[in-house]
N, C-alpha and C positions, 0 to 999 in steps of 0.2 A: 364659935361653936366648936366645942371639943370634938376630936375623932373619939369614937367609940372604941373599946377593946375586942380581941376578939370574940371570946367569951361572952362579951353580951350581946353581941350581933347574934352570937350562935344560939341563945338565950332568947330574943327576940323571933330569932326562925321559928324554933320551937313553939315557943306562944303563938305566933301566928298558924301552923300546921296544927298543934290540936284545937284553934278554934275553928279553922275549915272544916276539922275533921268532924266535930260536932255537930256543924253546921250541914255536913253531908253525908244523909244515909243511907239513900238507894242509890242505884246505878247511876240514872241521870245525875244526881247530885255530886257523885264522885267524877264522872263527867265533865260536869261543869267546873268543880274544882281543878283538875288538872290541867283545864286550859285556862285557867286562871293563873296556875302555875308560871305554864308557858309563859303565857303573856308579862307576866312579871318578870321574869328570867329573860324574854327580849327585850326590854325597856332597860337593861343595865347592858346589851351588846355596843359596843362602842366600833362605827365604821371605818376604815383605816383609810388616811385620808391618800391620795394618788398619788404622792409620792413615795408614801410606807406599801403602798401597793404595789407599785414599780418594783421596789427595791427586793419586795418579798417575790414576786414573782420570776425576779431576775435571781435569785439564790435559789429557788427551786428549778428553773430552767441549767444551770450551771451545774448544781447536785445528776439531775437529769443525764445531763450529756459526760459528766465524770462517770458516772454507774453504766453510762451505753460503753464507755472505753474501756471500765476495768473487765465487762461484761464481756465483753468481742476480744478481749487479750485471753481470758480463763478459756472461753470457747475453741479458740484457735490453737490455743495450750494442752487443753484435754484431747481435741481432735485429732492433732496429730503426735497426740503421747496414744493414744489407741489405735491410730492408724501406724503407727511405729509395733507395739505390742501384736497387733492381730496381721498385719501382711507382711512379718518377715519372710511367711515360707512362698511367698508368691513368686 
């Protein structure tokens, strides 16, 4: 089976949202379509198996603790360029 182009997939979205949209005309109807939506839209979410889990967890915990360091360097830097500026005359 061929892959699709993008254009038709997009083509397809299409068709299928104006027949929902047909399909729903009052409140509940629009209702019920958009968790139709959902529901379709999680059925393509793909779960990250525990080791892509690890690994992403571990780049955000390491991001994390670089932005605590350059955070506490800038702090320390301003603190005492202001405490330089404001207590000369003390």
């Amino acid at each position: 089976m061929a892959a699709a182009s993008g254009d038709e997939l997009n083509a397809h979205l299409v068709e299928n949202a104006r027949a929902d949209r047909a399909r729903a005309r009052g409140p509940l109807g629009r209702m019920i379509l958009f968790f139709r939506q959902v529901f379709r839209e999680l059925r393509k979410v793909i779960t990250p198996t525990r080791r892509e889990l690890t690994t992403q967890t571990l780049v955000v915990l390491v991001f994390v603790l670089i932005m605590m360091g350059v955070i506490t360097v800038l702090d320390f830097a301003f603190g005492t360029g202001v405490t330089f500026v404001f207590d000369r005359g003390a």
